[in-house]
VEXKE-214910 format. One record per residue (C-alpha): x, y, z; residue in one letter. Coordinates in steps of 0.25 Angstrom, whole numbers, padded with zeros to 4 digits, always signed. Layout:
N
XYZa/...
! end
This chain:
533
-0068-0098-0087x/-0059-0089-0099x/-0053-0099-0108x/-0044-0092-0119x/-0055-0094-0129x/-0064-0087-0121x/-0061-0074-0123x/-0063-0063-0111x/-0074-0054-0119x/-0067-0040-0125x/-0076-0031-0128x/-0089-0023-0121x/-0091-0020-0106x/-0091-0034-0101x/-0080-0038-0108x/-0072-0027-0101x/-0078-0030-0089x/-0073-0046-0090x/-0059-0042-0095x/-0057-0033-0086x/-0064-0042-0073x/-0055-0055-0081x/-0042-0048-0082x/-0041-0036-0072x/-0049-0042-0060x/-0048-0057-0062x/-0033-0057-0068x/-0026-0053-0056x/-0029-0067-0049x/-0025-0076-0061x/-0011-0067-0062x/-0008-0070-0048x/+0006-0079-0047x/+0010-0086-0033x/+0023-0077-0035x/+0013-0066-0031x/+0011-0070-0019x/+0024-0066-0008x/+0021-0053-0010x/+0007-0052-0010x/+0006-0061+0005x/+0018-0050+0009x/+0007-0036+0004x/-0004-0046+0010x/+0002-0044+0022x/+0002-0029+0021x/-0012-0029+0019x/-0016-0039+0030x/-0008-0030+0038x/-0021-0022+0040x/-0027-0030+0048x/-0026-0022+0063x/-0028-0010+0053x/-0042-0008+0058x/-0040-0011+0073x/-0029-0002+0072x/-0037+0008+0070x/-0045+0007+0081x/-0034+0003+0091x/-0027+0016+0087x/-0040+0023+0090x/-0044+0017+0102x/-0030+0014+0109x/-0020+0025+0104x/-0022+0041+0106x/-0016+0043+0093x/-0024+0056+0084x/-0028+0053+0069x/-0014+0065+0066x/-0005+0056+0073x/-0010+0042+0066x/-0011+0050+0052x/+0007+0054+0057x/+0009+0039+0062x/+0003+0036+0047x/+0014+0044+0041x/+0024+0037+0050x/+0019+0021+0047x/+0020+0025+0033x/+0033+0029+0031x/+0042+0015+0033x/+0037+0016+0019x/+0047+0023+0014x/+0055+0011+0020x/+0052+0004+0007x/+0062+0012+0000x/+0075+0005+0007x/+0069-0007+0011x/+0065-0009-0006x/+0080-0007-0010x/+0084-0016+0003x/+0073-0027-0003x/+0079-0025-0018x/+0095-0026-0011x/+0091-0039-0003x/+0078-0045-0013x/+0084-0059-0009x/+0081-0056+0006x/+0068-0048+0003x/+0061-0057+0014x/+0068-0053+0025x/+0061-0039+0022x/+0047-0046+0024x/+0052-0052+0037x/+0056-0038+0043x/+0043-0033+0039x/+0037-0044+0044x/+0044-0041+0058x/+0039-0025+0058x/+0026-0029+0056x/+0025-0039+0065x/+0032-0030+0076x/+0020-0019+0073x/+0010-0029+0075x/+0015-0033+0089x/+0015-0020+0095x/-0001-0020+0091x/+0000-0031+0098x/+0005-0023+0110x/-0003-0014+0108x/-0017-0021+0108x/-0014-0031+0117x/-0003-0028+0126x/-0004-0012+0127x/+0000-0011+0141x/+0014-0017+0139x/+0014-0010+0126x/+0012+0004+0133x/+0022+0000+0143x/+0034+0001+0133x/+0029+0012+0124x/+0015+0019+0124x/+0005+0013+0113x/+0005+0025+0104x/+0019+0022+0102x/+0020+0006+0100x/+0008+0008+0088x/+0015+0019+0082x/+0027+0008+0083x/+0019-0002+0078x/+0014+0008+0065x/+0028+0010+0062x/+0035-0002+0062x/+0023-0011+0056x/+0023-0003+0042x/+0039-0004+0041x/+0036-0020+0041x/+0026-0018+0030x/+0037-0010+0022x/+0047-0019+0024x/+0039-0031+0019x/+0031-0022+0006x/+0044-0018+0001x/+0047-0034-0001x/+0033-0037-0007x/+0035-0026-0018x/+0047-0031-0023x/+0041-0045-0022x/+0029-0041-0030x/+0041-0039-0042x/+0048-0055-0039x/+0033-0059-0040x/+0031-0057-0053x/+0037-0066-0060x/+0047-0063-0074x/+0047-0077-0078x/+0038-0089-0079x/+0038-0102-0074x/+0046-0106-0085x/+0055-0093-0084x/+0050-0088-0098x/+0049-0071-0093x/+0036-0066-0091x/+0032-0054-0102x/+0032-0040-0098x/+0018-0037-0098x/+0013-0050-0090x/+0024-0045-0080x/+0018-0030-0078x/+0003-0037-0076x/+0010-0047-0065x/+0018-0036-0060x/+0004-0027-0060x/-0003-0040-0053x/+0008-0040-0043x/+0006-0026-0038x/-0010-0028-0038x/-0009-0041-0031x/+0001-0034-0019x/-0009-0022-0017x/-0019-0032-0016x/-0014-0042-0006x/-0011-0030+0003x/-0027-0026+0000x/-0031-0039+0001x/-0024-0042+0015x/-0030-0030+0021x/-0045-0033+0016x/-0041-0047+0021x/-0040-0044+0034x/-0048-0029+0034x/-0062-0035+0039x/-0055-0046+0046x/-0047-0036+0055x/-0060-0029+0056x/-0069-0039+0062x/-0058-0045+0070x/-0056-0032+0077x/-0071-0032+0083x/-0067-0047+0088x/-0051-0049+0092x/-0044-0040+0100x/-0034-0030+0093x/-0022-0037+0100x/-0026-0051+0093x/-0027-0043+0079x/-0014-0040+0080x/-0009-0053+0085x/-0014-0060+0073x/-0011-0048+0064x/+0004-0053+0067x/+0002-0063+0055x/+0003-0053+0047x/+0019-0053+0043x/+0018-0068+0042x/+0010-0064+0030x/+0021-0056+0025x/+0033-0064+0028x/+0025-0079+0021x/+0023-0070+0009x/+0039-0066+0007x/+0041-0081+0011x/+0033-0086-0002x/+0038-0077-0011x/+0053-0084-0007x/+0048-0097-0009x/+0040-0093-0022x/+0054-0088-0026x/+0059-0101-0023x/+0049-0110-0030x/+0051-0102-0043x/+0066-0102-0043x/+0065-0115-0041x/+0056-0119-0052x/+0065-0112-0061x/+0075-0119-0058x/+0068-0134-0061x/+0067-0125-0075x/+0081-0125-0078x/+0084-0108-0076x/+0096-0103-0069x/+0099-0098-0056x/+0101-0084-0063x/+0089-0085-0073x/+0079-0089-0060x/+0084-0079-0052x/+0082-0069-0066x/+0068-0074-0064x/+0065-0073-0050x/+0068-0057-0050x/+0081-0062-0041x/+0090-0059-0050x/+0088-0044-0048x/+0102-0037-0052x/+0111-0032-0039x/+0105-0020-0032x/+0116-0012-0025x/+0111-0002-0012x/+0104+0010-0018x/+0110+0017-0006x/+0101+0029-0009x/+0088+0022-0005x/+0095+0015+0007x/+0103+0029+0012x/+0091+0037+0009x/+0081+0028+0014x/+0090+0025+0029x/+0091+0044+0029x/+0075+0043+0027x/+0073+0031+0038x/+0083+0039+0048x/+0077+0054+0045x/+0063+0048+0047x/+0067+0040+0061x/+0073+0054+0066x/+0060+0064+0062x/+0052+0053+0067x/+0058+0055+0080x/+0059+0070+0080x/+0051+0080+0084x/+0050+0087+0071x/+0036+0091+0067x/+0036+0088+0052x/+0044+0076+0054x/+0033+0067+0044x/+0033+0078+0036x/+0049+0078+0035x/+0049+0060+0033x/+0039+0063+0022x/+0046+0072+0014x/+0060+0066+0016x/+0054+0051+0012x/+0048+0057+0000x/+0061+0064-0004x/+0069+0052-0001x/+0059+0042-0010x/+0057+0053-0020x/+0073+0053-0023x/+0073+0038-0022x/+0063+0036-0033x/+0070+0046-0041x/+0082+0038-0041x/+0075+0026-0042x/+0069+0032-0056x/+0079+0040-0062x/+0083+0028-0072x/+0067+0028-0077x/+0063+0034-0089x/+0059+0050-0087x/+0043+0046-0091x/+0044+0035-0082x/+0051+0040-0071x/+0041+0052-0070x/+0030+0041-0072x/+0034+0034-0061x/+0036+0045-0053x/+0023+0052-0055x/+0015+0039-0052x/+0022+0039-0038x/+0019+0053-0036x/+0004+0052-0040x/+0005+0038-0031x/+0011+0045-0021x/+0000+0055-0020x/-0013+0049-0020x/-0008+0039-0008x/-0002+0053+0000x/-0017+0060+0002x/-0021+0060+0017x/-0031+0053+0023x/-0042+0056+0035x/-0034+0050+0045x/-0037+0041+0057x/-0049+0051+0060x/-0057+0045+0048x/-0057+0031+0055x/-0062+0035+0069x/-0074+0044+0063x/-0079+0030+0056x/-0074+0024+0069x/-0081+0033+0079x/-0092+0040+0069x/-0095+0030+0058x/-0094+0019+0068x/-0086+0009+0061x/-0078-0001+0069x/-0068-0012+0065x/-0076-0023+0058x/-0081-0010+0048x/-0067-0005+0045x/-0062-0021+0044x/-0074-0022+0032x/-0070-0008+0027x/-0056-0012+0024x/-0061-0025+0019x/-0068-0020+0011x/-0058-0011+0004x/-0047-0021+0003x/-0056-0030-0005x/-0061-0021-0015x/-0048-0015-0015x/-0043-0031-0020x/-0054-0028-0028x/-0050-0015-0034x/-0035-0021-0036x/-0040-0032-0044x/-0051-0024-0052x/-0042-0012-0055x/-0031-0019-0060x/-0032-0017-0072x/-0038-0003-0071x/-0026+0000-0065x/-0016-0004-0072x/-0022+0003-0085x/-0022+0016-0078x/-0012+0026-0073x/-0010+0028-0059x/-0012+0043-0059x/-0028+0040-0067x/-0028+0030-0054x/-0024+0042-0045x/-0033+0051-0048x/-0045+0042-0050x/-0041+0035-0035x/-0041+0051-0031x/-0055+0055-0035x/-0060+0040-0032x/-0052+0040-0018x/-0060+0054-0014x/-0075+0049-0018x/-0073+0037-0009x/-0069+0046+0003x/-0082+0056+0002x/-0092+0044+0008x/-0084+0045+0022x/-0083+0060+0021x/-0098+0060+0019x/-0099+0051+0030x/-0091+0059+0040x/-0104+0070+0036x/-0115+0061+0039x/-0116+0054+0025x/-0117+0041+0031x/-0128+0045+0040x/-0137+0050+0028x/-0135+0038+0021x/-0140+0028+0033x/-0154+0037+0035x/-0153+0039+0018x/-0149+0023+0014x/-0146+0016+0025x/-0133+0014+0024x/-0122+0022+0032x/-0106+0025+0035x/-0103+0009+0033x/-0110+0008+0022x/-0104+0020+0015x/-0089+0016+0022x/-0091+0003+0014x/-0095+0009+0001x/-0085+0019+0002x/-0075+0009+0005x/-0079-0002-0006x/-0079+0009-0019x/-0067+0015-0014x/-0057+0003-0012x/-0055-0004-0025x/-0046+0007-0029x/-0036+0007-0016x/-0025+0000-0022x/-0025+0005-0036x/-0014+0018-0036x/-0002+0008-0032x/-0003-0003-0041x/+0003+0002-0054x/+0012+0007-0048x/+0018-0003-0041x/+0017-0012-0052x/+0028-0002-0060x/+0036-0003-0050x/+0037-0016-0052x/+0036-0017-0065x/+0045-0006-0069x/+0056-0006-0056x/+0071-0012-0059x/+0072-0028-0056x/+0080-0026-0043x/+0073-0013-0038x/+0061-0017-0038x/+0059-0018-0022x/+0067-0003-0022x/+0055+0003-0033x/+0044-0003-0026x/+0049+0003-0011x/+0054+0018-0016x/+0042+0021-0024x/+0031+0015-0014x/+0040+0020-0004x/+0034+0034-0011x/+0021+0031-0011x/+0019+0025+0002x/+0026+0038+0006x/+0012+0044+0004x/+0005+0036+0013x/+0014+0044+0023x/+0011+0057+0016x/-0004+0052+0018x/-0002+0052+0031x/+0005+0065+0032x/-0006+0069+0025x/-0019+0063+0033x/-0011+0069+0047x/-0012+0082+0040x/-0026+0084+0039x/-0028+0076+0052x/-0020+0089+0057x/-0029+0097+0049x/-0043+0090+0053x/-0042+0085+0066x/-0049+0073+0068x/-0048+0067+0083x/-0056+0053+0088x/-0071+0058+0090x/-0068+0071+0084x/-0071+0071+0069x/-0075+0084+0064x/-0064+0087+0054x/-0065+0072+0048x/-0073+0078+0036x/-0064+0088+0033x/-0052+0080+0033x/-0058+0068+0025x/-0064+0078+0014x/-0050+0085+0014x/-0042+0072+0011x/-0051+0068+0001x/-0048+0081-0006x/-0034+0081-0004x/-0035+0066-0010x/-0043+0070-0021x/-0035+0081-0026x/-0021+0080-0023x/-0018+0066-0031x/-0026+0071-0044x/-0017+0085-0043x/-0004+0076-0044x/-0008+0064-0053x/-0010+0078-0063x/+0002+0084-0058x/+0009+0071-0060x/+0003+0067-0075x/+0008+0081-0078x/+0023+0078-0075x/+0022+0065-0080x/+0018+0069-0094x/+0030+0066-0103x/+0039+0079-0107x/+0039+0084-0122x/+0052+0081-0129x/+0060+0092-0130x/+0060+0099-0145x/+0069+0109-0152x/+0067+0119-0162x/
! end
């Protein structure tokens, strides 16, 4: 055991490797606070959430005539009550002493998206009585995310009353212990979202291939208990500590300093709240138009919309750190928008690789724990280097990892079984174990500015408006992947423009975030003073 006269060894390869293993990897779990832990059970949740993700899959398969195209345009559509998190954050700062209630509702949404899969899987005949499938699980993709937004928009702003100013004996916390915490904080969240997914990756897996998809979704229903216990906790933690500083002697107004309550009044920002009920309206009335670019129309207006907001939001900052901030988000923004395969990628390893349930279960398994891993590992590493060096190194790193499946879809796999021994599982698992320590790295440092860096009684409005923006990508991701299923048709059994498409992504992948992290750096570059002669 370290003892303070046993000093950690400084110098040479080892030492490094101890220092780095001690503090970096180790560290996180002797900086963990109970205070941490309302929020955490509420991105836990989240991850858990994952749990019909693989029999999902295969039901949509199987039971729905939808094409890869469609689910690539439904992707866009699941995506965007994210940009709900731009009201709902300014509705959490306005009503922060009634910040459970948001959890509840989500808790509600979710919970009404499980059920109709429980109509669906068990009770489909009834179901397709009222409406057809296709149009209950379309339902059921739409309304289940807004749950989740509702309820993430709470735990981000938690994340901040988490982190404690004062000690138990109400002396203040210094600065830099209170970026680590806050740097903690933010590592800790993405991995209880990572951690609740490879929690329940192989178990959802192997249960597949022994309980019946309707039972699945039945127990999956515990889900927004999860949530709501954690929300619950973080009041009575609340609770406890006020109390205690009360046994100490402080005041009504110096514990509530304490306890982030005392935020100063927030009037309506009725910019976000007007802007944000125009862009809910205009998206309610192209969604149910027959306009042809109407996805395309959604995306542009919510991107104008959140571009304004977060130059309002900004304009008080510092020119060097507002364009700093703002060429993080873009470069964020980016990297996350890159398309994808599609849908048509998971039926080829279906149909042609031969992978069932059980394999994906330990797939995602797999890539949750090392991604835990690579969250605790990294930690340090990523707080040393700037998120556009993380960008590009992901981009290059991102595109290596998805050559071993583009050489499987031409017969790689199949020389290395007569060559080795080993085939597409054993390639899917290598693949998936080098590739996933890194999953989670882009987001970290910036959430952690936000935190740090964002007004006392914004904090839930900075955290909703800029990841409102970069979740906004995810919907140009999905824009994107139906693009190039458009392009390169790829239809159930019929796979012949799967290679073109993956090696295609992986090239727009590769080259387009390394274009903008040196577009961006450029911008960013502080301006020469102006001179006289």
């Amino acid at each position: 055991m370290e003892t303070e006269s046993t000093p950690i060894p400084s110098g040479g390869f080892f030492g490094r490797v101890w220092r780095w293993f001690s503090v970096d990897f180790l560290g996180i779990a002797g900086e963990m606070r109970l205070s941490y832990l309302p929020p955490l059970m509420v991105y836990l949740a989240a991850g858990v959430s994952g749990f019909t993700g693989i029999i999902e899959s295969f039901f949509v398969k199987d039971q729905l005539g939808l094409s890869a195209s469609f689910l690539a345009g439904l992707g866009f559509w699941a995506g965007l009550p994210w940009a709900l998190k731009m009201p709902v954050g300014h509705l959490v700062d306005l009503f922060w002493q009634r910040k459970s209630f948001f959890v509840y509702f989500g808790a509600l949404l979710m919970a009404a998206g499980l059920l109709i899969m429980v109509g669906l899987t068990g009770y489909r005949d009834w179901m397709s009585g009222i409406l057809p499938p296709d149009i209950w699980y379309i339902v059921s993709s739409l309304i289940s995310p807004t749950g989740f937004v509702f309820q993430d928009v709470v735990a981000d702003a938690m994340t901040v009353e988490a982190v404690p100013r004062h000690d138990e004996n109400g002396a203040p916390i210094p600065e830099k212990d209170l970026q680590r915490m806050h740097v903690t904080m933010q590592t800790l969240g993405r991995i209880a979202i990572i951690g609740g997914s490879a929690l329940v990756a192989g178990i959802g897996g192997w249960l597949a291939q022994t309980l019946s998809y309707v039972v699945m979704y039945k127990a999956s229903l515990l889900i927004p208990v999860v949530s709501v216990a954690g929300v619950t906790l973080g009041d009575v933690n609340l609770m406890l500590r006020r109390r205690r500083y009360r046994r100490s002697g402080f005041s009504e107004q110096d514990i509530r300093r304490m306890l982030h309550a005392g935020k100063t009044e927030l009037a309506p920002n009725w910019t976000i709240l007007t802007g944000s009920a125009a862009f809910v309206a205009a998206s309610l009335i192209l969604g149910l138009s027959r306009l042809t670019a109407k996805m395309e129309t959604i995306f542009c207006a919510s991107l104008l919309i959140i571009g304004y907001l977060i130059h309002q939001l900004l304009r008080e900052m510092a020119p060097e750190k507002r364009r700093e901030i703002v060429g993080i988000a873009v470069i964020v923004f980016v990297f996350r928008a890159m398309p994808g395969a599609g849908a048509g990628a998971s039926w080829w390893q279906i149909d042609v690789l031969g992978f069932d349930e059980a394999f994906f279960g330990t797939l995602r398994q797999i890539s949750s724990i090392l991604a835990i891993l690579g969250m605790f590992a990294l930690r340090g590493w990523m707080s040393r280097r700037p998120i556009p060096y993380l960008v590009v190194f992901l981009s290059l790193y991102g595109t290596v990892m998805t050559m071993p499946f583009v050489g499987m879809y031409y017969g790689l796999h199949e020389w290395t079984e007569s060559a080795f021994g080993f085939g597409a599982r054993a390639i899917a698992l290598i693949d998936t174990m080098a590739d996933s320590p890194l999953g989670q790295v882009a987001m970290v440092p910036m959430l952690a500015w936000i935190a740090r860096e964002a007004p006392e009684n914004q904090k839930a409005t900075y955290f909703a408006v800029m990841a409102a923006f970069t979740n906004l990508a995810l919907s140009a991701a999905s824009l994107g992947t139906n693009y190039m299923n458009q392009i390169f048709i790829v239809e159930r059994g019929s796979y012949g423009e799967l290679g073109r498409l993956m090696m295609t992504v992986s090239l727009i992948g590769l080259v387009i975030p390394i274009a903008t992290v040196l577009i961006v750096n450029r911008w960013c570059r502080p301006r020469p003073a102006a001179t006289t002669s």
